[in-house]
Each structure stands twice: as structure tokens, then as C-alpha cells.
N, C-alpha and C positions, 0 to 999 in steps of 0.2 A: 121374501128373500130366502134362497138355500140357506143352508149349514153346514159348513163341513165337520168331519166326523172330529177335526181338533179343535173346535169351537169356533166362535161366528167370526167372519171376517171382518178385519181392521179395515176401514175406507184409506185408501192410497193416502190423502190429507193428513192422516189421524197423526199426531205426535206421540215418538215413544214412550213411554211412561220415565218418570223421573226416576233418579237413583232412591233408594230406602236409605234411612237415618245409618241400618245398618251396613249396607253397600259403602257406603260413601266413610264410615269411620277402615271398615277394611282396607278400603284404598289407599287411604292414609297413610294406616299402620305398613302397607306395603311400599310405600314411596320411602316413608323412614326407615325403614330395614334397608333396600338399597343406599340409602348416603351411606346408614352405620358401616355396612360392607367396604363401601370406599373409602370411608375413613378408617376403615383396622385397616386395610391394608395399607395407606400413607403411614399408619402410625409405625409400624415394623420397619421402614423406613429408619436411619441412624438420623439426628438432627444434624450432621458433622458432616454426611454426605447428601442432603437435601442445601446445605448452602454450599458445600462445595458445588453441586449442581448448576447453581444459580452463578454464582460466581464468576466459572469459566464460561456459562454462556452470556453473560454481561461482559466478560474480558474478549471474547472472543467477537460478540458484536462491536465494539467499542473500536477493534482494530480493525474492523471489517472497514467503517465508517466515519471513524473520529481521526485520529492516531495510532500510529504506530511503531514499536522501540525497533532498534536495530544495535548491534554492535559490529564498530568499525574491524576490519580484519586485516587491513596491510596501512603500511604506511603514503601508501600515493594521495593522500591529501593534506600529507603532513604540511605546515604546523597548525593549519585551523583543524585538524583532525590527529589525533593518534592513534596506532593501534589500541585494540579496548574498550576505546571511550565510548560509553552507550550517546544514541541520540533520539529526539522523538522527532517522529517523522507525521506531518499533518495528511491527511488525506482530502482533507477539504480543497488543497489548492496541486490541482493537477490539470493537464491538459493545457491550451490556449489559457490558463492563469498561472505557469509557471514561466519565469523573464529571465533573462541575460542577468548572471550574474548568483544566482541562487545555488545553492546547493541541494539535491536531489539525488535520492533514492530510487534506481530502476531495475526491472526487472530485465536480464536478458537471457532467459529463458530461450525464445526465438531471436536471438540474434547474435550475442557474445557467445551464450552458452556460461558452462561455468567456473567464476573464477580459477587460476591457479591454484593447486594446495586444497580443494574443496574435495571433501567424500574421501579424507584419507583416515577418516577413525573408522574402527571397526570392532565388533562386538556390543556389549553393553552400552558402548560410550556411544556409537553408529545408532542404537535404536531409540536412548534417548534423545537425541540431536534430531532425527526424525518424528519422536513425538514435539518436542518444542517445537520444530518448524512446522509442525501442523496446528499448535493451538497460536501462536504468534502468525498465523498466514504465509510463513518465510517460502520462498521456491528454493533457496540454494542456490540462485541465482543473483543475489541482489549485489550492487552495483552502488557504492557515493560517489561522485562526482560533482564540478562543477558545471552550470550551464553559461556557455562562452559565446554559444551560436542560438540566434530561434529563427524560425523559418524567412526566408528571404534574406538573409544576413549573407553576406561575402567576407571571410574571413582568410585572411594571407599572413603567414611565414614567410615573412618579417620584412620589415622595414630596414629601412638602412642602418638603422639606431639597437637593431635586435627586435624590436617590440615587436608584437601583434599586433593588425591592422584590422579592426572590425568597420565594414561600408567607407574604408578610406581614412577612419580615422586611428593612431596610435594609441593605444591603451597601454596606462601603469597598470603593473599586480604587483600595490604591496602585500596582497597576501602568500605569493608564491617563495615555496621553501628557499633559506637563506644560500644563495650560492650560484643557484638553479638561473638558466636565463629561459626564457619562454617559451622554446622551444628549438633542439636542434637537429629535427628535420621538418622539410621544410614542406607547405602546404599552401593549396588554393583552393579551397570553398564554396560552395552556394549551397547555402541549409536549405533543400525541398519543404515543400506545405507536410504539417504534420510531424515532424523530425528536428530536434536538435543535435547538435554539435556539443559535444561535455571533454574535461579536461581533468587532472589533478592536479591540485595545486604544487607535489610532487612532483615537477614535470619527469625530472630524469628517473624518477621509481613508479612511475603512471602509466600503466596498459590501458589507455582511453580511446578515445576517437582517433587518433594517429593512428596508433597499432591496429584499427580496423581497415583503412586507406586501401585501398583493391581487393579487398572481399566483399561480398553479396551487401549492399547497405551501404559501402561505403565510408563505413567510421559513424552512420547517424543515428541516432536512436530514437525509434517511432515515441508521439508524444502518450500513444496508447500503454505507452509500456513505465511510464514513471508513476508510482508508488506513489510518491507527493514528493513536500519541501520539508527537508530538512530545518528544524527553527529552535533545535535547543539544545546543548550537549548536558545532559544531566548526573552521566559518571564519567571517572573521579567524581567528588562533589569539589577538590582543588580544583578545578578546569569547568565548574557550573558555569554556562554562561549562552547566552542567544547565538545564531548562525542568522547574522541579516548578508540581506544581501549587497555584493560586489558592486560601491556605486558607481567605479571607472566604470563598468559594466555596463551598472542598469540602467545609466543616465545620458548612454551613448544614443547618437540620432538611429532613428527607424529607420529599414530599408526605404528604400522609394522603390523600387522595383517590387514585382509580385514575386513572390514564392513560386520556383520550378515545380513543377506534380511530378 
């Protein structure tokens, strides 16, 4: 067999020779030098902003996914609501799992647009406001309300009696503010698939699905756009107490007719 001039050749098969005692202790010592590196540089790290780290992105997943706070800012659902009173808003029950009668949080970004009175601070006070509605998810947009209508529902302003007629029947609201009657103008309904009909309980200080009534939508709000259900007022801690919902409401018969698209 030849030789070449850098000595004899390895047969294709041959395996490379193993590492030496000493190769293999240097590799070693090179892998732990690498963590050490990674960990001086965690350790320069403040411990105060390593949990604050942590913190805000557990609060921030939390609301992405679980829950979510809101504070009330007008009085149109007075007196199950006041201005102020913080509430938690669930995330878990949105879409076709929100009913007639619930209270809900939505976004109307693409639809209402944004409240009255919204985006009138400005400087310092304007950039903090925008940082909380960036770790809280807020759009600047958000909306409480009640839900009166779910898809396929016929709702009519009024009956003989005053009251609202949901699918033919008269609904009480004991919860609507003292004074207020249901409504005084007057309406006729059919909540499309995908869309509710929502109210304050406020009627007469409520900019709701009424004051939407011949613009683009028509007063509904797609079901894609609600936040979740409203389930707890938790400030004041005077005013602690659950948000269930509306049983004249929820316990009215289901449409028989399908839902208009």
C-alpha cells in the first residue's frame, strides 16, 4: 500500500480516535467558564428588578387570559355601577358564552369609537394613562354595559305598560336607576348572528345601542368585541359584591327564529 508524505492512511471505516483525559478535562473547564459568564452577568442584575420583571409579565399574562380590572367612568349603569368602582372582568366567558342579562365589558374600538370625555389629560398625566392601558390591555375604548339582546332576539320599545318586550314577552328591570322608565325612544330589533344589543341600566344618562340606531351596525355590538363578563365589583370595598346576572333577563324563552346574518 502507498504512503503519503503525512503518514499512512486511515481506511474510510476506521473511527476517530477518542478524546485524551486531557482534552476532555479542558472541555469541561470551557463549558463552566461559559455558565460562570452567564451568571455574572444575571448577578449585575438588581434582585428588585429581576421580580419586578417577572411580575409584570405574570400580570400581564394573567389579564391577557384569566381576568381583567376595569374602572367604571360614567354613571350610565348606575346603581349596579358607579363612577369609580373598580370591577373584574373574567375573560374566560366571552363570545356565544355571554347571555341576556349579564354585564360586559367591550371593546368599541371598531365600532362606537371612543367614549365621551376620553383622551382629555394631557402631559405627564396623558403618558402615564397610556402606559397603564398598555400593561392592563385597555384600548381606550372600553364600554360596560348590560346585555338585553343575543342573536336572534326581537326586542321592542315598549309595550303598552312602558316595559320592554324581549321575543313577545314583557320584562321587569329591577335593576334600572330609580326614576328612569325603559326607555323613551322607541325601538324595534332583531339581534343578527354574532351581535348583541346592550343597554345601561342608566337609561336616561346611557349612550348604548339606542344612540347607535342608524349608523354603520346599527346600535349591535359584534360578539368578537367583548372583553368578557363582568362578575365582581371589588372597589369601594363598601360596595364589594358579585355582578350575576339579570334573571327577568336570562331566564326569558329563546328565540325560535334563526338569527338574521
Amino acid at each position: 500500500m502507498s504512503q503519503a508524505s503525512g503518514g499512512p492512511l486511515r481506511e474510510p471505516d476506521e473511527a476517530a480516535p477518542a478524546l485524551t483525559r486531557r482534552e476532555v478535562r479542558e472541555a469541561q473547564k470551557a463549558k463552566k467558564s461559559r455558565r460562570t459568564r452567564r451568571g455574572s452577568l444575571l448577578s449585575v442584575v438588581p434582585e428588585w428588578l429581576k421580580v419586578g420583571v417577572v411580575a409584570v409579565a405574570l400580570m400581564v399574562l394573567v389579564r391577557a387570559f384569566l381576568v381583567q380590572s376595569f374602572s367604571v367612568p360614567s354613571g350610565s349603569m348606575q346603581q349596579t355601577l358607579e363612577p369609580g368602582d373598580r370591577i373584574l372582568v373574567t375573560r374566560l366567558e366571552r363570545g356565544p358564552s355571554i347571555k341576556r342579562g349579564d354585564v360586559v365589558v367591550f371593546d368599541g374600538t371598531d365600532t362606537w369609537g371612543k367614549p365621551a370625555g376620553a383622551n382629555n389629560e394631557t402631559g405627564v398625566r396623558a403618558t402615564l394613562s397610556s402606559v397603564l392601558a398598555f400593561i392592563s390591555l385597555s384600548s381606550g375604548a372600553d364600554y360596560v354595559k348590560r346585555v338585553v339582546g343575543v342573536p336572534g332576539d326581537h326586542i321592542v320599545c315598549c309595550a303598552v305598560d312602558g316595559r320592554l318586550t324581549v321575543n313577545g314577552v314583557a320584562v321587569d328591570e329591577p335593576y334600572l336607576y330609580p326614576g328612569n322608565p325603559p326607555s323613551t325612544m322607541k325601538f324595534d330589533v332583531i339581534v343578527p348572528a354574532g351581535k348583541i344589543w346592550v343597554m345601561g341600566d342608566h337609561r336616561s344618562a346611557s349612550a348604548d345601542s339606542r344612540s347607535q340606531l342608524g349608523r354603520p351596525g346599527g346600535g349591535m355590538v359584534p360578539l368578537d368585541d367583548v372583553v368578557g363578563r363582568a362578575w365582581v365589583r371589588y372597589w369601594p370595598l363598601d360596595r364589594l359584591g358579585s355582578l350575576t346576572p339579570a334573571p327577568t333577563l336570562h331566564d326569558l324563552p329563546q328565540p325560535t327564529g334563526a338569527a338574521p346574518t
